[in-house]
N, C-alpha and C positions, 0 to 999 in steps of 0.2 A: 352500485358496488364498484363497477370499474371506472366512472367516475373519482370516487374516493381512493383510490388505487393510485388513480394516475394524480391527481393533485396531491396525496400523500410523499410519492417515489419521484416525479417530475419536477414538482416546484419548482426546486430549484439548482438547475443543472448546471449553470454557469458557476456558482460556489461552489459546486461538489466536483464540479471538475477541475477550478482552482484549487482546490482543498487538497485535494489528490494529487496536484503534480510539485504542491509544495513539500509534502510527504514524502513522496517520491524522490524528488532529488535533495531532500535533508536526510535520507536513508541512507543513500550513498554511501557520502565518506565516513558514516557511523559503524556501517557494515565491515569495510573496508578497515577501516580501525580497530575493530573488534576482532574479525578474523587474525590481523599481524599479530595481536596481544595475545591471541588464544594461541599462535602458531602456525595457523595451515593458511593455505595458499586466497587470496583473497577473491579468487573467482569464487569460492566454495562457501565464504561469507554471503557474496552476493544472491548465487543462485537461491541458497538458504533464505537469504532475507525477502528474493520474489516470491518465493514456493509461500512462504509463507506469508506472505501480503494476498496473494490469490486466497490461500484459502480461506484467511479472513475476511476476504469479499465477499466470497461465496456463503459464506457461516454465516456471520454479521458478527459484530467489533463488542 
């Protein structure tokens, strides 16, 4: 069982943590760009955009 755990979730950590910081900072200026169009201040984009990246970690995608 935890065997199959950890070769399910571990495999492959070097992709998924490339994966993620490609994500990551192509979020950026999308966040950022979104907020200016929408109006408000573009920290408020951003925090939004982590709040919600976390909790889609936490959740799953």
């Amino acid at each position: 069982m935890l065997r199959s755990i950890q070769q399910e979730w571990f495999s492959n950590v070097r992709g998924d943590l490339l994966a993620g910081s490609v994500v990551a900072l192509a979020l950026i200026p999308e966040a950022i760009a979104f907020s200016i169009i929408a109006g408000v201040d573009p920290k408020v984009g951003l925090y939004a955009s982590f709040c919600i990246a976390v909790v889609i970690a936490f959740v799953g995608g």
